[in-house]
C-alpha positions, 0 to 999 in steps of 0.5 A, a space after each residue: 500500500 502507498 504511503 505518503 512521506 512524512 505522514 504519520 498511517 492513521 492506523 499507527 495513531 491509535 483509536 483515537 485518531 481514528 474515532 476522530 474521523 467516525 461520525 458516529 462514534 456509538 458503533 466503535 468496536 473494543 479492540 478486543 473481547 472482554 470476558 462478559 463479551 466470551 459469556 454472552 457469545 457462549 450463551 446465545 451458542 448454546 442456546 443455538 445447539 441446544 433447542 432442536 435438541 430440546 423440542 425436537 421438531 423437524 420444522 424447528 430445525 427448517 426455521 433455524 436453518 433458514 435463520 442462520 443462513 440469513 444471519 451469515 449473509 447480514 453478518 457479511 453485508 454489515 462488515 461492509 457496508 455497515 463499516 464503510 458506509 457505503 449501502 450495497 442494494 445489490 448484495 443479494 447479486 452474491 447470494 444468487 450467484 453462489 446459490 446458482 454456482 453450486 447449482 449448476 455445478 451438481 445439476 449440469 456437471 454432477 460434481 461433487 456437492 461439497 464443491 459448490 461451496 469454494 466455487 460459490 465463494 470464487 464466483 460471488 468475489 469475481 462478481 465483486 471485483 468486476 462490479 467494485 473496481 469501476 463502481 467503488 471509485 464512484 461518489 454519492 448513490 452512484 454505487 448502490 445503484 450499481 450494485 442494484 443494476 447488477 442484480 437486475 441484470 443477473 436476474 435477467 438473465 436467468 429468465 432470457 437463458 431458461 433453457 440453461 437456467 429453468 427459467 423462473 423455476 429455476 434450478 432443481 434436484 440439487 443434491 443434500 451435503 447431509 442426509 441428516 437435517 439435523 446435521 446440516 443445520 449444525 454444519 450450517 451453524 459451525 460455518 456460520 460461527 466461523 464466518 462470523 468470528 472471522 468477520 469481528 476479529 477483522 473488524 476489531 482489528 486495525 482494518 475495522 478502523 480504517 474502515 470505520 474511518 473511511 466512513 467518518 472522513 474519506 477525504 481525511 483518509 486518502 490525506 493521511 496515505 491511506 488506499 481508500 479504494 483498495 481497502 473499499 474493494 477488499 472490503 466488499 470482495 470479503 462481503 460477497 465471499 461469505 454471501 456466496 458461501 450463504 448463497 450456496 449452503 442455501 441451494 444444498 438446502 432448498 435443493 433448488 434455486 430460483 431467480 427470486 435469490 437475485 431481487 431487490 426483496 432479498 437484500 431489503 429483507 438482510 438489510 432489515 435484519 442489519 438494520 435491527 441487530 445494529 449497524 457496524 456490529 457483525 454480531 448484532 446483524 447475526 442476532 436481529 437474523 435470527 430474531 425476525 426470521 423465527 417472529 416471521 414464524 411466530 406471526 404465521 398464526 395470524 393469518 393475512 394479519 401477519 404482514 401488518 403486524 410484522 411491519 409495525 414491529 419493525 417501524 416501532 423497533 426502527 423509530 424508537 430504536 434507530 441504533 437497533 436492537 440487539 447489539 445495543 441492548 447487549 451493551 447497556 447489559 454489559 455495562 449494567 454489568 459492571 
């Protein structure tokens, strides 16, 4: 990475100067885990583990699945977005084409089904380079609405190639990973906890603050020596690489994919769900996942009221909660804590 002579990295400067440069200072992360951080993470774990253990429903299990699944993508979204600020409306790109890579690897070629994970990885990252080289350079709402296009335009064309690609069907008879539900939830899980430990260690690292930084002051980065676009473009390639992984799990679980994985619906709904964990958190963004996926589940009951009702819960959690739910009810707990 260039540097300017004589310039002191904004890295090297510590936390404060970088906060200095945040605008909003509430979504700074410690730089390392405190031992009530390593309780609550083992709680919410065990709680995961533990409940299709103990109700053991075979719908749970469905629900929980879906619900982690969503939890990596927003855990993804928001190590880019979230700390950059910089929105990806067109995030759901990532998820379909992993989904859509590990499709067509078992369907059209019969590969082994383990291989649709790495190859739903390497296509999501490729989309985000040639998407983010040209389109991260760009000011204002330009790259939003980049992104955005580019998932339209995937969308597309999976209908226009609907010999190759089903169509609006979409893809179907895609081999399990796991006979087991049960297991491939847990291995659905694990991979999730991976991925997301991977996510907040690099966000409390001194990448994090760059990031955090570029967010508050992009100009007062690029004066201090640092990459911004490097950095904006990596950030972005770490997204989709957890979303195309996601996106992948996703189609060894449905067994099939569509070209719904590709819309705008998509990715307002991992936003909603970032939105509600909390901005800029990683964890909070896994936790709000969850949470709305299983009230989704829990308003089923209420037949056509369930849409009207899930609306006003999230505008109330929205309104009286702009910071979001999760990630900042956890730190008033940790610091009643003390």
């Amino acid at each position: 990475m260039r540097q300017r002579a004589g310039v002191t990295p904004l890295w090297q400067r510590g936390a404060g100067g970088i906060s200095r440069l945040h605008a909003n200072p509430t979504t700074l992360m410690p730089t390392s885990f405190t031992k009530k951080d390593l309780i609550g993470a083992a709680i919410a774990v065990a709680v995961l583990v533990v409940a299709p253990l103990l109700f053991k429903s075979n719908y749970l299990v469905g629900v929980l699945t879906v619900a982690v699944i969503y939890g990596l993508w927003a855990a993804s979204w928001d190590f880019m977005s979230g700390l950059t600020g910089r929105e990806n409306f067109g995030y759901a790109l990532f998820i379909g084409a992993g989904a859509y890579t590990a499709g067509f690897l078992d369907t059209a070629f019969l590969a082994n089904p383990w291989w649709g994970l790495p190859a739903g990885v390497v296509a999501a990252v490729a989309f985000s380079l040639l998407l983010g080289f040209p389109t991260l350079r760009l000011k204002g709402p330009y790259f939003a609405l980049a992104m955005l296009s580019g998932a339209a335009i995937l969308q597309r064309l999976m209908l226009i190639f609907w010999e190759k690609t089903g169509g609006e069907e979409g893809l179907y008879g895609i081999q399990p990973l796991l006979n087991s539900q049960l297991g491939f939830y847990y291995l659905v899980l694990g991979v999730t906890l991976v991925s997301v430990l991977v996510l907040v260690l690099l966000a409390r690292s001194p990448w994090g603050l760059i990031l955090r930084a570029i967010r508050g002051d992009e100009a007062s980065c690029q004066a201090a020596g640092i990459n911004v676009t490097f950095y904006k473009i990596a950030s972005l390639a770490i997204s989709a690489a957890f979303g195309g992984l996601g996106g992948a799990l996703y189609a060894h679980y449905q067994l099939q994919v569509s070209p719904q994985l590709f819309s705008i619906v998509t990715t307002i709904t991992v936003i909603i769900m970032v939105y509600v964990g909390g901005m800029g958190s990683i964890y909070g963004a896994v936790g709000g996942a969850v949470l709305l996926t299983l009230l989704t589940e829990l308003l089923r009951d209420f037949g056509e009221w369930r849409l009207l009702i899930y609306s006003l819960i999230l505008i109330l959690i929205l309104f009286f909660l702009p910071g979001g739910l999760i990630a900042p009810v956890w730190r008033r707990l940790r610091g009643v804590a003390k």
